[in-house]
Structures are given as structure tokens and as C-alpha cells.
matplotlib code that plots the C-alpha trace (Angstrom):
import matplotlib.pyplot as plt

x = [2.7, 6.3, 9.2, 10.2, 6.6, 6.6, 9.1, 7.9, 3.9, 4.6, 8.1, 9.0, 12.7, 15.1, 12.2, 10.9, 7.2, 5.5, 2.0, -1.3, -4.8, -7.9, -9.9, -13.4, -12.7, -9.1, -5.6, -2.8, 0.5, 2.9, 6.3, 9.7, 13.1, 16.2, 18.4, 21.9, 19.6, 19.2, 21.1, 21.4, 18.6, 20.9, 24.3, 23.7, 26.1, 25.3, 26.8, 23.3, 21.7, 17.6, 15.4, 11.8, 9.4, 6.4, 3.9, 2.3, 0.1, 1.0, -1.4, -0.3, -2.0, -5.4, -5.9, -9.2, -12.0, -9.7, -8.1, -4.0, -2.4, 1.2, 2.0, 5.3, 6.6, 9.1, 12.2, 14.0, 17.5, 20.2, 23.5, 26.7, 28.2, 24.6, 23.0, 19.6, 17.0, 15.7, 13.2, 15.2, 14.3, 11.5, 12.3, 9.2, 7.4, 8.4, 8.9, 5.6, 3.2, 0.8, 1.1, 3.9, 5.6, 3.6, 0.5, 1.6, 2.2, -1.2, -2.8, -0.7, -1.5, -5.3, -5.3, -4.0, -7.7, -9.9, -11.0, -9.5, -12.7, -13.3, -9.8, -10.4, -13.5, -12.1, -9.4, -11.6, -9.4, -9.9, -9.8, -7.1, -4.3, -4.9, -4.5, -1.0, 0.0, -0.3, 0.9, 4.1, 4.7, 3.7, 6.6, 8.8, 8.8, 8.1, 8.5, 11.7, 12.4, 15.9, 16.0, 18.8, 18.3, 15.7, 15.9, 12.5, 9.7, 6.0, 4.6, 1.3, -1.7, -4.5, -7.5, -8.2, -11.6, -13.4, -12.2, -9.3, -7.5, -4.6, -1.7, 1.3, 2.3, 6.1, 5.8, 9.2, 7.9, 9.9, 9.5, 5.4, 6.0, 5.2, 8.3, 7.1, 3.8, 3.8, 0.7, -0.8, 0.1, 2.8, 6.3, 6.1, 4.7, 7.9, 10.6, 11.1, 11.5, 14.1, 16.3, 15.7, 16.7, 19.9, 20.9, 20.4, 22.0, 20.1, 20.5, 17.3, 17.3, 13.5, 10.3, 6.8, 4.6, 1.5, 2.3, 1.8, 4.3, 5.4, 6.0, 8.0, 9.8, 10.6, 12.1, 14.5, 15.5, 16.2, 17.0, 18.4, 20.0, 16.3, 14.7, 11.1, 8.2, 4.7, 2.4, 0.5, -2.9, -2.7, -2.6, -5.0, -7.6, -6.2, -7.4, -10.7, -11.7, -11.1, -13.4, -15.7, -15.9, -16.3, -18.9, -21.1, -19.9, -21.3, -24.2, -25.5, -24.7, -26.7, -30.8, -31.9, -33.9, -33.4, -29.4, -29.4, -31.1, -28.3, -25.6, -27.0, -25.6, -23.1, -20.4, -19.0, -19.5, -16.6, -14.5, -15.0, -12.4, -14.0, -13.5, -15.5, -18.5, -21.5, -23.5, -25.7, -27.1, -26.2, -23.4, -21.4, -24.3, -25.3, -21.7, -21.4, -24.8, -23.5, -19.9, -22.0, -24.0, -21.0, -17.3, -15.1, -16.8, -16.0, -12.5, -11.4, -12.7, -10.8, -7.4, -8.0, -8.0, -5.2, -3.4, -3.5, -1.3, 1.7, 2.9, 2.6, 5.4, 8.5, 11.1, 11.6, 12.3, 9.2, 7.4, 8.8, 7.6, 4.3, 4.1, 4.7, 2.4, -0.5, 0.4, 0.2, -3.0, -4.2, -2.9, -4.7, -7.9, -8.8, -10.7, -9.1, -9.7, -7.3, -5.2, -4.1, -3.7, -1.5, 0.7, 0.6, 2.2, 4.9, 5.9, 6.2, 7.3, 10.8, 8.6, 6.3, 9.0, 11.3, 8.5, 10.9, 13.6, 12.1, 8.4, 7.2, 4.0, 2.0, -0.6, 0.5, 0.4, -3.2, -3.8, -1.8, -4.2, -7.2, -6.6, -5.8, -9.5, -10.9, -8.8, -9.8, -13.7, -13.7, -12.1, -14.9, -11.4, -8.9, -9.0, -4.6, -2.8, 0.6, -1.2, -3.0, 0.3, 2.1, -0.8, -0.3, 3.4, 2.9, -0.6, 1.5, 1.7, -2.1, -2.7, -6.2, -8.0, -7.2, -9.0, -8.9]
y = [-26.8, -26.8, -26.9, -23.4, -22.4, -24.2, -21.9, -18.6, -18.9, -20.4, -19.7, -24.0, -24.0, -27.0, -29.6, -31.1, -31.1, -34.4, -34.0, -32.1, -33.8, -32.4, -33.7, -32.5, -28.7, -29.2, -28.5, -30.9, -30.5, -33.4, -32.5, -35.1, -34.5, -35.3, -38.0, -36.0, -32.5, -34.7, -33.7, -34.8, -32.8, -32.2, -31.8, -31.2, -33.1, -35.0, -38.3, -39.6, -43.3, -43.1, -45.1, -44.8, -41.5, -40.3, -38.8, -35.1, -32.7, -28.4, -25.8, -23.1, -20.3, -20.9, -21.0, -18.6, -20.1, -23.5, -24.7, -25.8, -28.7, -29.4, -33.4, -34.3, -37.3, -36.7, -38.5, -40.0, -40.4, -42.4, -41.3, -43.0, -40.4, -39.4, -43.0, -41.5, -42.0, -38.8, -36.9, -34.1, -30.8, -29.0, -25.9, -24.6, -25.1, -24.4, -27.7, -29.1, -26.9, -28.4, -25.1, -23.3, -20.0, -18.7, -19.2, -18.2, -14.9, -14.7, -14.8, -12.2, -9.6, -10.5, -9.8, -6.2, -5.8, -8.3, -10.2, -13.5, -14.8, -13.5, -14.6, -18.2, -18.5, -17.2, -19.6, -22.4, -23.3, -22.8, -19.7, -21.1, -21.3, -18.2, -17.0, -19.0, -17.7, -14.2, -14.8, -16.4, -13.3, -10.5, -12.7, -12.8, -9.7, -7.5, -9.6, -7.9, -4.4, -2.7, 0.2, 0.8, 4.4, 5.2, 8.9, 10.3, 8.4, 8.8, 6.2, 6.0, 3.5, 2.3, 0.3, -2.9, -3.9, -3.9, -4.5, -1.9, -3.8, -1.8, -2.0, 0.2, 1.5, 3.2, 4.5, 5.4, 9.3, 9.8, 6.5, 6.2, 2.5, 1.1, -0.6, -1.9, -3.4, -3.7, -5.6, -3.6, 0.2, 1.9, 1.8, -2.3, -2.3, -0.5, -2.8, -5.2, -2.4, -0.5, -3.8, -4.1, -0.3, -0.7, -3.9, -1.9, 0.9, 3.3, 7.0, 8.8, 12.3, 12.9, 11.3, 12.6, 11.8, 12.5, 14.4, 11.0, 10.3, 7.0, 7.6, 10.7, 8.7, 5.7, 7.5, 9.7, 5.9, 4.5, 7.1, 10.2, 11.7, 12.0, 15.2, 15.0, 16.7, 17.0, 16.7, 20.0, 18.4, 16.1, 19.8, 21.1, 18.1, 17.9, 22.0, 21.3, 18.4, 20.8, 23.1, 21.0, 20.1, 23.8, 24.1, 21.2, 22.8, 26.2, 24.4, 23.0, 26.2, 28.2, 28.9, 31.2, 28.9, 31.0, 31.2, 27.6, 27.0, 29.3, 27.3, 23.6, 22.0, 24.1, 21.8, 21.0, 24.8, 25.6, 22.5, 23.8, 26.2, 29.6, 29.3, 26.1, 27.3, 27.0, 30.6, 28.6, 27.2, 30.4, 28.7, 31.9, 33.9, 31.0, 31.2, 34.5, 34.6, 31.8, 33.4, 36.8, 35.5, 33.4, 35.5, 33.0, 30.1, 33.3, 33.7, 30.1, 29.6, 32.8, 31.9, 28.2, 30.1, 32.1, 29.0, 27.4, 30.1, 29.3, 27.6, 30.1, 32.1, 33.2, 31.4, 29.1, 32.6, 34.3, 30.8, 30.9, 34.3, 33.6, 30.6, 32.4, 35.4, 32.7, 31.1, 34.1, 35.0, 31.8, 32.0, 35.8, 34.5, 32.8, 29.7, 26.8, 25.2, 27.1, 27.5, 24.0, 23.7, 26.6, 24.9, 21.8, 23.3, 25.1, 22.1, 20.6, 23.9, 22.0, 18.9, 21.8, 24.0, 21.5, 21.3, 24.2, 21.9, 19.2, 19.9, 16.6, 15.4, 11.9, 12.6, 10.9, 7.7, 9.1, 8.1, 4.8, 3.9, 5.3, 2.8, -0.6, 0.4, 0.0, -2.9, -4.4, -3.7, -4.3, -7.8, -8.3, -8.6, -10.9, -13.6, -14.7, -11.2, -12.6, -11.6, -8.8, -7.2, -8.5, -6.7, -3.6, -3.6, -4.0, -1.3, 1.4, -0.2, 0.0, 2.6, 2.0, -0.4, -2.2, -5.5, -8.5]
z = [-35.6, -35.6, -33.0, -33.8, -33.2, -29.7, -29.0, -30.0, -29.1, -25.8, -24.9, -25.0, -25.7, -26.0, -26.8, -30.1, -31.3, -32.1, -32.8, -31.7, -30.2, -29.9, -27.0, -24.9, -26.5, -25.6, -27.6, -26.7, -27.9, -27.3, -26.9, -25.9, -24.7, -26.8, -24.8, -25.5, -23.8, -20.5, -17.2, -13.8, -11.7, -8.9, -10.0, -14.0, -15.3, -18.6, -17.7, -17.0, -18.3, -19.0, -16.2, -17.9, -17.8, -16.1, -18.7, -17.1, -18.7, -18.3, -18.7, -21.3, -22.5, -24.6, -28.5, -29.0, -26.4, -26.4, -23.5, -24.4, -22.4, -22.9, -23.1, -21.6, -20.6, -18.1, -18.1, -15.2, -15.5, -13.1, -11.9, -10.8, -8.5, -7.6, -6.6, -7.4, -10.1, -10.6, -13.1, -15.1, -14.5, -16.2, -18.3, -18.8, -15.9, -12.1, -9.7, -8.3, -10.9, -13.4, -15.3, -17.6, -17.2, -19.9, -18.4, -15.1, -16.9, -18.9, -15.8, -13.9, -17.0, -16.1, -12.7, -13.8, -14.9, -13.1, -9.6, -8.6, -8.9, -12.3, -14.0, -12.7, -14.4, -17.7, -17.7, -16.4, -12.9, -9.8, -7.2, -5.1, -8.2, -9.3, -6.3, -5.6, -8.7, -7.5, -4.2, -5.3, -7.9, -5.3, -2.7, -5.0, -6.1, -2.8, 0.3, 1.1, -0.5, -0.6, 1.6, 0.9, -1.2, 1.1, 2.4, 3.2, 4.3, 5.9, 8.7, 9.8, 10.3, 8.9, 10.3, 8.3, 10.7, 13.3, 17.0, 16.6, 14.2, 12.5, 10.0, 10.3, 6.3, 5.8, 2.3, 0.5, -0.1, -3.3, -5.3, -3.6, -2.8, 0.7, 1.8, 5.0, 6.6, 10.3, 12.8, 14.9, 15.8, 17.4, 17.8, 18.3, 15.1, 13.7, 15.6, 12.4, 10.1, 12.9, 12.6, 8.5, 8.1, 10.4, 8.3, 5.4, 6.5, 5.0, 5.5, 6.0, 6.1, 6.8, 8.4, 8.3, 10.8, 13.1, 15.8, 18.3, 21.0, 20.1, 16.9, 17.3, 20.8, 18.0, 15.4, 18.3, 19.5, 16.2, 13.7, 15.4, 12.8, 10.8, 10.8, 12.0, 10.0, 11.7, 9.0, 8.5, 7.7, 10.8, 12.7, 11.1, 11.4, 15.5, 16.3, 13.7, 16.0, 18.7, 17.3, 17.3, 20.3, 21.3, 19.1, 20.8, 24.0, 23.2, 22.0, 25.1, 26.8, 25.3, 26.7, 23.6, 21.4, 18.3, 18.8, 19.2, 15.9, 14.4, 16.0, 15.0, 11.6, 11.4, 11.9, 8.5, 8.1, 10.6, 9.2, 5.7, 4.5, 3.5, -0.4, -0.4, 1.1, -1.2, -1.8, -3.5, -0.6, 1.3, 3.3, 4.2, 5.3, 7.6, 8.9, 9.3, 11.4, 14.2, 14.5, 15.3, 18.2, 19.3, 19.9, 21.4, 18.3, 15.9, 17.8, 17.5, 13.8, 12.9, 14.4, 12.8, 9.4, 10.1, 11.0, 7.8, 6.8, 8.5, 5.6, 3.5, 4.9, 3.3, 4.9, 8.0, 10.1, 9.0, 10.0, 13.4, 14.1, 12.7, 14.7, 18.1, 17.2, 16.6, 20.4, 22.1, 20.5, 20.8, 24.4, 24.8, 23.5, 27.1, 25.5, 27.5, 23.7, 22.0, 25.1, 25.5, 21.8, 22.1, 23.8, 21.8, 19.1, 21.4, 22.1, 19.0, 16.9, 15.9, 13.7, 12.6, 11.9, 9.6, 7.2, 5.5, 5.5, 4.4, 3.0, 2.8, 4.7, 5.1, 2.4, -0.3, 2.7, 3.0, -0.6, -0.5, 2.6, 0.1, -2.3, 0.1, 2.1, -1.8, -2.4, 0.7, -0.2, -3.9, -2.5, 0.3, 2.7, 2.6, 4.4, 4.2, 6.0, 4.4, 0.8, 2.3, 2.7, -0.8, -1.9, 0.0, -0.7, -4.5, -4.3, -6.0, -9.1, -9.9, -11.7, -13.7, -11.3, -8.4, -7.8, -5.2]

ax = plt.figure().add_subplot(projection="3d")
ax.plot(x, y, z, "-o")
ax.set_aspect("equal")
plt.show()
């Protein structure tokens, strides 16, 4: 062992080797400090005189299957101008940590690939200083991103358990990384981010969204300027539920035994679109049978259909036209379903509309809020929210496996 290999194996700079022990399975490597190296702790100047040392031991990276402890006896130098005695400051470990950079980084490259739980055991420590490790990395690194650059975003929620309990996600749309986690739902969940993004004073162009009230009424308050897109799944999910409910409506309307048998498990049926339907296990024909004993089910799963066209059109004009010919055959159809809907969509044909300005929509939040529910469940929860969310914030970085 050499002081030039100190330095290269486990990044130890400015110290010289002086001998290696082998103890219980262990590898300790005793280093010192050279008295000309030593500087005042709080002011750094050089002018110091030597008062004694305190001897600690630092985790470093292991040897093989061997654990590594680096010996240090810390010096504590005194100060005129200071009036202090005070131990010099550590190069290779941070202030108050019984471990080394190095290691700190050896276990952040395993956490890439395996639990907490599992890491700690490997390394032979415990669950809680693996976990500070990553804590400290994850609020160091994404407790408070620029938003600077931000132009188009997505906002919506997702529940983290039972008894309503909700988190409200703003993912940067063109980079994928979440760039704000908010308690709770709704526009108070947004206020800190409002206040962030002003600071910042960010220009965003864009905002997908759910077509819910506050959301929309929030982004008019703080963000005027940003164009609002409804996102086009959301409005298709919103008239599907719809049709089910007519459906279950029809359902229990209906006295002919053999019509109701046509009618029951057709739900996901109707939901599905009509190039995913099985013929294997003669899906479309069992369609086609309950839409023929059924014309205003048959009417509303049509015009659901031709819906999913509307952003298919040409341009934003032939949209628009497309849009009004759908409402007033929606509106013609005299199902109070498809009726009220109808008018839904009149009233918010500008968001639905600027999806040809700007055709972005929430789904790539859909997937961010995929992966924290199997983060959350591959963890068994999470028991600290403040990590919860470092986790969340830093969730677009997983790429291979995501862990707890």
C-alpha cells in the first residue's frame, strides 16, 4: 500500500499512508496528516499550533468480501485570532459522518439496482445510513429544481393511500422530470409552486391538464399568458365513464330476459376500441348483437368512436368544425347522456381546441405516476413524505429498475 495508491483506490488526497491491519475480517489502513497541510477549520489560515488528536475510524469501500476502515487521528489545532481549539477539517469525509465520500458513492451506484434493505445487508450497516445517504444525495440534488427553462408542463394527481390521500405531480413535459410535489389536491396544492415559478420567472407557454375547475381557475390566476390543453385521453375516459353508466342504466330498464343477457359483461366491450376487440373469443359479434337490440347504447358508442377522431383532423379549423358537427349530433341524439356531455365540451372547445397549438397532453405524467405507485409498492410505502418526494422528483432517472 502506498500513498499514491490511497489516492487513487479511494480517492484519499493530501494524506500519507502508514501501515495496514487486519482485524475480525477487517482491512484498516492508517493514515496521518502532515503538520505544514494543517489549517484553521474556520478561517483556514495556516498560522495554527497542534493541541493533541482524536483518533476516528471511516468506512470506505470494501476489498473483495473485506470490510475497509480508514484510521485517522484527527488533529486539533489552536488559533490566536480565533481563541478556539478546533479539529481541522476532514477531506475525505463530510462533518459528523463515520463514512468517506467514496463509500457514500459505492452505495449510491447500488441503490441504482437494489432495495435499501438489501444494500445495507451487503455492506454490513445498517437500514437507517443507507437511507441518510440517499436522502442527503436525492436533497441535494433535487430539493429545489430550476424552473427557470421551463415552458410546457403537465399537472395532475396521484393517490398515495387510503383515506383520499393525494400528491399533486408538475412534470417538465420536455425534459420528463417532475419539478414539483405538492400535498394534497387542487389549486392549494399548487400555491408553493405559483410563488416558485414567479420567483423564477419562468415563461411557460403551455399546460396540460384535466379538464377540472380548479385547475384550469389556477393556472387563469397565476399564469395567464399559458395556453391551456385538455388532455384528450382524460375526455375520452370522462364520455367512456359516461357510457357506462348508460349502459347499467339501460340494463336495469330492460324486462326481456334474453336482451338482458346480451347487454350483461359488455362493459369493457364498449370501453374497448374496435381494433382491440378479440375475434378469437368472438368479441365483435357479441358487440354488434347488444348495440342491435339497444339504439340509443349503439348511438352513444358510435358517436364515442367518432370522437376519438377529432384529433385526427387536418388543421385546427377542420377540428373546430368537426367539433361542432359532433355537438350537435350529440345534441340531436336526445340521450340526456350525450346531451350534457355535449355541452361539456362546448364549453371547453378552446383547451380542446389548443391541442393544435400545442399537442402535448398529461400522459407521459400518467407514466411518471405508473412508476412512483411501483416504487411506492416495491418499497411496501414509505414511511418519511420528505424522501417520498426526493424520490418522486428524482423517479425519471430510473431507467432499468426502480427500488425503495
Amino acid at each position: 500500500m502506498s500513498t499514491s495508491l490511497l489516492y487513487h483506490a479511494f480517492s484519499i488526497r493530501g494524506y500519507s499512508y502508514v501501515n495496514t491491519r487486519y482485524e475480525k475480517g477487517s482491512v484498516i489502513f492508517t493514515i496521518r496528516q502532515e503538520s505544514h497541510t494543517l489549517r484553521c477549520s474556520a478561517c483556514g489560515n495556516r498560522r495554527v499550533i497542534r493541541r493533541g488528536s482524536q483518533l476516528r475510524r471511516f468506512r470506505s469501500v470494501p476489498i473483495g468480501g473485506k470490510r475497509v476502515w480508514v484510521e485517522f487521528a484527527v488533529p486539533r489545532v489552536w488559533r490566536l485570532a480565533c481563541g478556539l481549539v478546533r479539529q481541522v477539517k476532514i477531506r475525505f469525509a463530510d462533518a459528523r459522518k463515520r463514512f468517506t465520500r467514496t463509500f457514500e458513492r459505492y452505495v449510491l451506484e447500488l441503490c441504482r439496482f437494489a432495495t435499501i434493505k438489501d444494500v445495507a445487508r451487503h455492506l454490513g450497516v445498517s437500514w437507517d445510513v443507507i437511507k441518510d445517504i440517499q436522502k442527503r444525495h436525492l436533497r441535494r440534488h433535487y430539493r429545489r429544481p430550476k424552473l427557470k427553462k421551463l415552458r410546457q408542463i403537465a399537472i395532475d394527481e396521484i393517490s398515495i393511500g387510503k383515506g383520499h390521500r393525494y400528491l399533486t405531480v408538475v412534470l417538465d413535459l420536455k425534459s420528463g422530470m417532475v419539478v414539483f410535489v405538492g400535498d394534497g389536491k387542487g389549486a392549494d396544492a399548487l400555491e408553493p409552486f405559483w410563488k416558485r415559478l414567479k420567483r423564477a420567472k419562468a415563461r411557460i407557454e403551455a399546460v396540460a391538464i384535466d379538464m377540472s375547475v380548479a385547475y384550469v381557475c389556477a393556472v387563469q390566476k397565476n399564469i395567464p399568458e399559458a395556453a391551456i390543453v385538455f388532455d384528450h385521453f382524460h375526455i375520452i375516459k370522462l364520455l367512456n365513464d359516461k357510457l357506462s353508466k348508460l349502459r347499467r342504466q339501460l340494463y336495469h330498464e330492460l324486462t326481456d330476459i334474453f336482451e338482458k343477457r346480451l347487454l350483461k359483461g359488455t362493459r369493457w366491450l364498449l370501453l374497448k376500441s374496435p381494433e382491440n376487440l378479440d375475434a378469437t373469443k368472438n368479441e365483435p359479434n357479441r358487440l354488434r348483437k347488444a348495440l342491435e337490440i339497444n339504439k340509443p347504447l349503439a348511438t352513444a358508442y358510435y358517436l364515442k368512436e367518432d370522437l376519438r377522431q377529432l384529433w385526427n383532423q387536418p388543421s385546427k379549423e377542420a377540428a373546430e368544425a368537426f367539433l361542432y358537427d359532433w355537438i350537435e349530433q350529440a345534441e340531436a341524439s336526445k340521450i340526456p347522456m350525450l346531451m350534457n356531455f355535449a355541452r361539456t365540451l362546448g364549453v371547453y372547445r378552446g383547451g380542446i381546441l389548443a391541442w393544435y397549438d400545442y399537442p402535448i397532453s398529461t400522459g407521459p405524467l400518467e407514466g411518471t405516476n405508473n412508476k412512483i405507485k411501483t416504487m411506492k409498492g416495491q418499497a411496501y410505502g414509505f414511511r418519511d413524505m420528505e424522501f417520498f418526494k426526493h424520490k418522486i422528483m428524482a423517479i425519471h432517472k430510473a431507467k432499468y429498475a426502480l427500488i425503495g
